[in-house]
Backbone as numpy.savetxt, mean C-alpha at the origin, in Angstrom:
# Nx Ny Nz CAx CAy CAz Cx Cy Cz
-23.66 15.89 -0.13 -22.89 15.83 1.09 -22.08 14.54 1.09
-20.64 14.55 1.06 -19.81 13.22 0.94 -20.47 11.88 2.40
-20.31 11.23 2.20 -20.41 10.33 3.28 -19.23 10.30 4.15
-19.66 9.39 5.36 -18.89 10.00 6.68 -18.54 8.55 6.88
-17.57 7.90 6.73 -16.99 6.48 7.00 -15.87 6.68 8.49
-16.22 5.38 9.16 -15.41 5.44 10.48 -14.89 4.58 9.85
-13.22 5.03 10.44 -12.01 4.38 10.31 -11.59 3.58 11.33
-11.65 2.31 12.07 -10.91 2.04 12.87 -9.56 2.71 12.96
-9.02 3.10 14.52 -7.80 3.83 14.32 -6.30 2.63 14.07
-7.03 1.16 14.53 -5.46 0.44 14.30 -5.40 0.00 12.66
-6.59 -0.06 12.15 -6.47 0.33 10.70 -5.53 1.06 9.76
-5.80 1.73 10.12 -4.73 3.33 10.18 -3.48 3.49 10.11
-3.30 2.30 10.78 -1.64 2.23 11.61 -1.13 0.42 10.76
-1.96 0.40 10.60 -1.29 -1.06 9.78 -0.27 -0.72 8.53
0.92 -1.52 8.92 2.12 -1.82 8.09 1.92 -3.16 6.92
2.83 -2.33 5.69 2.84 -3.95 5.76 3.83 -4.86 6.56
3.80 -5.82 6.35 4.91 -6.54 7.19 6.03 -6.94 6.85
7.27 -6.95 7.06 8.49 -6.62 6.41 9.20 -7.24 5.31
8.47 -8.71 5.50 9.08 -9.78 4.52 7.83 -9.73 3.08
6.66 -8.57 3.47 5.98 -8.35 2.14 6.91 -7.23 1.11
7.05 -6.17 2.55 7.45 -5.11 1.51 8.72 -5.22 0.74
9.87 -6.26 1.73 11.23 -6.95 0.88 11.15 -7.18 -0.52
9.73 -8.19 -0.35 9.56 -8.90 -2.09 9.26 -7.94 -2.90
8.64 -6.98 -2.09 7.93 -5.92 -3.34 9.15 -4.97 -3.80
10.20 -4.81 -2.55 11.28 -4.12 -3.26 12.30 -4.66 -4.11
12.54 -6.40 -3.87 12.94 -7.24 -4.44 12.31 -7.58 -6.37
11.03 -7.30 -6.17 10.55 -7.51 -7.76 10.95 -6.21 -8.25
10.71 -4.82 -7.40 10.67 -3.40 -8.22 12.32 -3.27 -9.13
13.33 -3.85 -7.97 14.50 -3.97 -8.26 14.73 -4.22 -9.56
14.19 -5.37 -9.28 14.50 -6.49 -10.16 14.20 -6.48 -11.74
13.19 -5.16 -11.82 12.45 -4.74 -12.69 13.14 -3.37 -13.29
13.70 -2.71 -12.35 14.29 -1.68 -12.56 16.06 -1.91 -13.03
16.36 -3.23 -12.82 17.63 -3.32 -13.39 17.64 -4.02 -14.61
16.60 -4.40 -15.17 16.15 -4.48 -16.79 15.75 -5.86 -16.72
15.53 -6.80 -15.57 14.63 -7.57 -15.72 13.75 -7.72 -16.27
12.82 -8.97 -16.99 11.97 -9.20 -17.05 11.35 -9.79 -16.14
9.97 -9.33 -15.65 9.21 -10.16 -14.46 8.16 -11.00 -15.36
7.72 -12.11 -14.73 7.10 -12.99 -15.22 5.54 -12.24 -15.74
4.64 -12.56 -15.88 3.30 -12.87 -15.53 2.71 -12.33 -13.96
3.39 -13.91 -13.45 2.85 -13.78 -11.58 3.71 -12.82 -10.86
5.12 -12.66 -11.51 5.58 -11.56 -10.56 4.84 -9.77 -10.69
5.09 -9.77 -11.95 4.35 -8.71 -12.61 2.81 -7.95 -12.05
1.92 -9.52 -12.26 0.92 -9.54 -11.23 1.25 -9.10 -9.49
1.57 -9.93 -8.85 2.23 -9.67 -8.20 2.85 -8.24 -7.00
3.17 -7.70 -7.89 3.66 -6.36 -8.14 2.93 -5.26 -7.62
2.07 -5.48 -9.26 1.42 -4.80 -9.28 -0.08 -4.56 -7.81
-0.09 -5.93 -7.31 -1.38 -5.85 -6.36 -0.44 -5.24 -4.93
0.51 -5.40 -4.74 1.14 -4.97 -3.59 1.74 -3.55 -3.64
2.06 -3.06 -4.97 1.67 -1.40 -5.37 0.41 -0.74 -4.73
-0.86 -1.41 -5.39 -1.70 -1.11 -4.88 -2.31 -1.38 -3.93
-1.81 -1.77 -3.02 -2.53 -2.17 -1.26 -1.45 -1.38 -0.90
-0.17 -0.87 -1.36 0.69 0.24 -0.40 0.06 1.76 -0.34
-0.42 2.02 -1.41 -1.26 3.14 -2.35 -2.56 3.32 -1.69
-3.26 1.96 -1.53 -4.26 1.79 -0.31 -4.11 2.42 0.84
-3.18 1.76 1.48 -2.67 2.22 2.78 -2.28 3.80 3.01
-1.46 4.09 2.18 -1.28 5.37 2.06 -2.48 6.44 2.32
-3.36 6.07 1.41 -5.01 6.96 0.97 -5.35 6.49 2.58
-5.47 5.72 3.16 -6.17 5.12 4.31 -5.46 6.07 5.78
-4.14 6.39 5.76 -3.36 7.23 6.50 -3.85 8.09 5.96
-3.86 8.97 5.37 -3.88 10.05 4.79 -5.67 10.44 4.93
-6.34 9.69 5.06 -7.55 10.17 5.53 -8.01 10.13 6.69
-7.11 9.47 7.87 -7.74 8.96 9.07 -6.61 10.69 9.67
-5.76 10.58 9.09 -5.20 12.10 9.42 -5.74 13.32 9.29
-6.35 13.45 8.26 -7.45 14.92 8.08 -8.63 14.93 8.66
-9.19 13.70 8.91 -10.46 13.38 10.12 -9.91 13.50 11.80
-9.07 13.19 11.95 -8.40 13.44 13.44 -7.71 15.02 13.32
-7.19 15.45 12.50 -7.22 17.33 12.79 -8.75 17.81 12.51
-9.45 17.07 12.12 -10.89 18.02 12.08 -11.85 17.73 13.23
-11.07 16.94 14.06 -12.16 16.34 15.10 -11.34 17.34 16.14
């Protein structure tokens, strides 16, 4: 039987905040127009990929628990 985790609902609803997601579109850019990113940008990057990806999974589950409730 999966486990049953409570979500805070402002959890849920958390953004990132605008001058994060800038940089992150600012490195993707930057990367995508044949840049090389450093190391730390690279790093970087990559951790704010994955806390958006986070967030995403985190919406995306507090949504199928609130139509099942």
């Amino acid at each position: 039987m999966p486990e049953i985790v409570e979500i805070p609902i402002e959890l849920t609803r958390f953004q990132l905040p605008q001058a994060v997601h800038a940089r992150l579109q600012f490195l993707l850019d930057r990367q995508d127009e044949g840049y090389t990113l450093s190391q730390a940008e690279r790093q970087e990057a990559e951790g704010l990929v994955e806390l958006v990806e986070f967030l995403s999974l985190l919406r995306l589950q507090s949504t199928r628990v609130m139509k099942q409730a």
